[in-house]
N, C-alpha and C positions, 0 to 999 in steps of 0.2 A: 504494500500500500504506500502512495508515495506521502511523503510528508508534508507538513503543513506549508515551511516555504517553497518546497515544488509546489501546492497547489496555488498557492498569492501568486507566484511568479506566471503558472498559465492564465490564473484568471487576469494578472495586472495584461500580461501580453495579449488576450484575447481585447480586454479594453482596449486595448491603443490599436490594435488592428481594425475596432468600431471605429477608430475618429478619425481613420486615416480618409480621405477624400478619394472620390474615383473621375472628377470633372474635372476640378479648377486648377491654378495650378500646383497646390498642394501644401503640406503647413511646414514650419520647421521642428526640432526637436522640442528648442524651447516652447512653441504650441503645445505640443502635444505633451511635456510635461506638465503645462498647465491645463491641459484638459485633464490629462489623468489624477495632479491634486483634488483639481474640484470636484471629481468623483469619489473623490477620497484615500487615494491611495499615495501615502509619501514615496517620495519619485524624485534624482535629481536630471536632469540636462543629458549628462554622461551616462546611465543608466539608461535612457528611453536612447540612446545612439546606441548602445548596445544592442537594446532588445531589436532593435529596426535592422542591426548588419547580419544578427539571425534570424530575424524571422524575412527576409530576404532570400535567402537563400531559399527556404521552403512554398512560399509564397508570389515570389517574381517583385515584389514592390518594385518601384520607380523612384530612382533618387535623379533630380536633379542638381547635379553640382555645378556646373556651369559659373555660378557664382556665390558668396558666401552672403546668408546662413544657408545650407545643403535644405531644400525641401525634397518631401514623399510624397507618396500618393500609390495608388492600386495603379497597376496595370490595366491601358483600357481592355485588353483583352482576357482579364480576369476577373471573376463573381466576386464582389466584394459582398455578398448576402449571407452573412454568417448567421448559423443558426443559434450564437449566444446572445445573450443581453447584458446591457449594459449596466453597471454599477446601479446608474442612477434609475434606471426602467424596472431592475429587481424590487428597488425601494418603493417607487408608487405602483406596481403590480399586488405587494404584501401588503401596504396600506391601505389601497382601495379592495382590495379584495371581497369582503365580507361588503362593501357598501353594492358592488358591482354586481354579486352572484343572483341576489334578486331581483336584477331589471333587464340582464341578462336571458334569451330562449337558453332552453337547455342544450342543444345543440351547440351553441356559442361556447357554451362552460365548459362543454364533455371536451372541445378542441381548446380551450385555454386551460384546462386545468394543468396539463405536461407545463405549461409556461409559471405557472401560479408554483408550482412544485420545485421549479429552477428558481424562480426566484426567491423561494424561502431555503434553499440548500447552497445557493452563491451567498445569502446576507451571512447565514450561518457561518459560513464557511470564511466571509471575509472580517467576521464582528470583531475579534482580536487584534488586527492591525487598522481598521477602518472605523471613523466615529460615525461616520453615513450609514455603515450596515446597522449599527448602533440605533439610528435612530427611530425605527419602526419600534422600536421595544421605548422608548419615550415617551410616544404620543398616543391615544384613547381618544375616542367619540362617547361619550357618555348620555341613554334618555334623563331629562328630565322629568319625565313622570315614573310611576313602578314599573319595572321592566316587564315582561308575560313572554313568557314562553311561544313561539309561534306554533298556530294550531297546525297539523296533522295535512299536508294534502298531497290527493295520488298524482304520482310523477307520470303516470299515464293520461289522467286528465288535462294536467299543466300541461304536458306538451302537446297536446293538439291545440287548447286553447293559445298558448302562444304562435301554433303552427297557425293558425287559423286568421290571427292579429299581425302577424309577420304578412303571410299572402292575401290578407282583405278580403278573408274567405267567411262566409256565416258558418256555424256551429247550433245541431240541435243538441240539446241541454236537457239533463236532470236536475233540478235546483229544489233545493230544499233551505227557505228563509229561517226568520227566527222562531217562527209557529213548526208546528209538525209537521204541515200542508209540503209535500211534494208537488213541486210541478214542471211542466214540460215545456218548454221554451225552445224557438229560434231565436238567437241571438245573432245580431252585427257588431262583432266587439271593435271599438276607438281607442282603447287605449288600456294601461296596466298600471295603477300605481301602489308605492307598496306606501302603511300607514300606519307607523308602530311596526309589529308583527304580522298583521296582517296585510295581505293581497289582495286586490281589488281588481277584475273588469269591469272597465268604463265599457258599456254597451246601451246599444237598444233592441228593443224585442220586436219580433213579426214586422211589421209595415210601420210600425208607430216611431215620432221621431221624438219623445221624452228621454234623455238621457238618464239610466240608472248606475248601482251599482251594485255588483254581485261578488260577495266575497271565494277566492277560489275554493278553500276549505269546503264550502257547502254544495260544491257542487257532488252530484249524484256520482255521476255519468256526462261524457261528450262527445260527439262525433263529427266528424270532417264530412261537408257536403259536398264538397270542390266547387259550390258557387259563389261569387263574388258579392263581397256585399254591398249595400245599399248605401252611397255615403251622405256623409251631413252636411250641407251645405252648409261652412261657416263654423261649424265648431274648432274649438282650439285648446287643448288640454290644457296651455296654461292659462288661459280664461275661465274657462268652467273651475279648476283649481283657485283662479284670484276670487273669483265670484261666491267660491266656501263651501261648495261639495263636499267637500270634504272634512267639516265642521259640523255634516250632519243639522243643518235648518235649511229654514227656506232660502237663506241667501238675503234677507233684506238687511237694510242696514239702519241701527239704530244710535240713540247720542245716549249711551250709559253717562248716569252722574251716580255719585256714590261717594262715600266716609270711609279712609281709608287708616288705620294704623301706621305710626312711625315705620314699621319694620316692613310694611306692602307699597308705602311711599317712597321710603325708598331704594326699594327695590325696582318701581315702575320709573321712577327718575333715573336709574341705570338703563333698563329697556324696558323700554315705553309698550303701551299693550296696544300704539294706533300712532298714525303720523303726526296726527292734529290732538293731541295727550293734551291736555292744561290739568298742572297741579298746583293747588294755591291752599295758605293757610288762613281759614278763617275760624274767628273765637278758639284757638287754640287748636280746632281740628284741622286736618288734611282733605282737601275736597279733590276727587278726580272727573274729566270732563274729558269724555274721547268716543269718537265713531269708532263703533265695530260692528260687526256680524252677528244677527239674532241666531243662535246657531246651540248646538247642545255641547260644545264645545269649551263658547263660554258661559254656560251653565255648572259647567262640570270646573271651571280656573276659578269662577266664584266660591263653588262649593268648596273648594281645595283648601281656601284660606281660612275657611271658619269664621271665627270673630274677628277677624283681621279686616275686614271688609261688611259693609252696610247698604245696598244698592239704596237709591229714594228714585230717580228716574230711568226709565219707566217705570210708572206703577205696578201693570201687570206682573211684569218681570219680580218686580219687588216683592208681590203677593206670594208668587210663584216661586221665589224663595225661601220666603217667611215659612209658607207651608210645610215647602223639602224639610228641612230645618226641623221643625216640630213633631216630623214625622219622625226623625231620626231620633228629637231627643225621644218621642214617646217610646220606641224600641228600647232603650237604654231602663228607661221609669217600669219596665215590667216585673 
C-alpha cells in the first residue's frame, strides 16, 4: 500500500495536471504554484518544475521556453479530460451533498454518487496536510425548528414521478391525503420542492388548472402514461413559492401589529419577520408592525413564542389565538 506522501504527491500532481491549460498560451510555474496553494496544498516554484519535467514525460505536456518565465500547457493533440477532481470540486461536492440529493432524479444520484464517494476519500485523504480538506468538517447547516425524521417513501414511486416531471409527462396516481380516503388521480406535475423533510409535487389534477400539493410519502402507487402534459400558462415556481404555498394559507396578505417581549424584539431587530418590520417602544412596551402572509405558518412562529408575543391586529387572528392558547392550557388543567 503506498504511503501517505506517495498518495499527496499523486493527488498534488493530479491537481496541477487540472490547471494546466489546453488553448491559451499556457501558465508559468509560478501560476500554477499558486493555483495549487489556493487549493491548498503547500507547494514551492521549484517543486511544481519538478513535478511538470515528470509528468512530461508521461503525458506529452508543452513547455514553451522560447522565452523566460518557461510556460505549459497540454498538448493540442492530447485529452486533457481527466477523470479526477479537483481539491476545490471535492470540497463543494461533500458540502452540498446532502443539500443536493433531494432535488436531484435518482438517476442523476445513482451517476454522481462514484463522484460524491471520490470526493469524501480525496478530503480524507488530503485532511493532514491540507486546511481546505479540513474545512467540510467546520461548517453545518442547522433547522431552526425541531428536526423530524423524513417520512418513509418508495424509490419506485419517486422515480417515475420525477421521471414523469423531468419529461413533462402526466402520471396516474394513488394518493392517499390526511383522511383515510384513497384516491385516484391524473396528475400534471410542475415542479418538486423539498420543505423541512418533506417532498412535495407541485401538480395539477385531470383538466383543472388549480395548482396543489401532494406530499411524495403519500402516494399509493404511480405510473408512467408516456403522454405529455398539459402546461400552465404563466406559472413560475418561484412565484407561486413568493406568493406562500408553501406556508400552507391562502396567500393573502395581512399588517400583523402585536406586543412583543424584550427577548422577541430583539431578536426581530436582528431578522426582521417582513421588509416593511417597524419596531417602536411605547409606554415601556415593544410594538411590532409588518406585512406578512395569513398563512399556518405564521400561526404556528406565533404559537412558538408563547408569552413572548400578544397579537391585537387583526382581531380575528387574535381571537384565533387567544382560543389555541386556552385550549392548550385546558389540556394541561386536566
Amino acid at each position: 500500500m503506498p504511503s501517505n506522501k506517495t498518495r499527496n504527491s499523486l493527488a498534488r500532481q493530479w491537481e496541477l495536471l487540472k490547471l494546466l491549460p489546453t488553448r491559451t498560451e499556457g501558465k508559468t510555474a509560478k501560476q500554477l504554484a499558486e493555483g495549487l496553494i489556493e487549493a491548498g496544498y503547500e507547494i514551492s516554484k521549484r517543486q511544481v518544475e519538478r513535478d511538470l519535467l515528470d509528468l512530461q514525460e508521461f503525458f506529452g505536456l508543452e513547455c514553451d521556453d522560447d522565452q523566460m518565465p518557461y510556460k505549459w500547457r497540454w498538448s493540442f493533440d492530447r485529452p486533457a479530460d481527466l477523470p479526477a477532481i479537483t481539491l476545490a470540486e471535492a470540497l463543494s461536492l461533500v458540502v452540498v451533498e446532502d443539500t443536493l440529493k433531494p432535488l436531484l432524479p435518482l438517476s442523476v444520484q445513482r451517476a454522481l454518487q462514484a463522484k460524491f464517494s471520490q470526493a469524501r476519500s480525496q478530503l480524507s485523504m488530503m485532511s493532514k496536510k491540507s486546511s481546505t480538506a479540513r474545512w467540510a468538517g467546520k461548517v453545518k447547516t442547522v433547522p431552526t425548528t425541531l428536526p423530524l425524521l423524513p417520512p418513509l417513501i418508495s424509490e419506485e414511486i419517486l422515480e417515475i414521478i420525477q421521471n414523469a416531471l423531468l419529461l413533462d409527462e402526466q402520471i396516474e396516481a394513488t394518493y392517499q391525503g390526511m383522511s383515510d380516503k384513497v384516491i385516484e388521480l391524473r396528475l400534471h406535475p410542475l415542479a418538486m420542492v423539498t420543505r423541512g423533510s418533506v417532498v412535495y409535487l407541485v401538480a395539477t389534477a385531470k383538466e383543472f388548472s388549480d395548482v396543489r400539493l401532494y406530499a411524495l410519502h403519500r402516494f399509493k402507487a404511480a405510473m408512467r402514461t408516456f403522454e405529455k402534459l398539459k402546461p400552465l400558462k404563466g406559472f413560475s415556481l418561484d412565484k407561486y413559492i413568493a406568493d406562500g404555498a408553501l406556508q400552507f394559507g391562502e396567500g393573502g396578505e395581512i399588517e400583523l401589529t402585536a406586543i412583543l417581549s424584550d427577548e422577541l424584539a430583539r431578536l426581530l431587530s436582528e431578522t426582521p419577520i417582513s421588509g416593511d418590520q417597524l419596531l417602536k417602544v411605547k409606554a415601556g412596551q415593544w410594538y411590532l408592525k409588518a406585512s406578512v402572509l395569513d398563512s399556518w405558518q405564521l400561526r404556528w412562529w406565533i404559537l412558538s413564542h408563547g408569552p413572548g408575543i400578544q397579537v391585537i391586529k387583526p382581531a380575528p387572528l387574535a381571537k384565533e389565538i387567544e382560543k389555541t392558547l386556552k385550549a392548550a392550557v385546558a389540556q394541561y388543567s386536566k
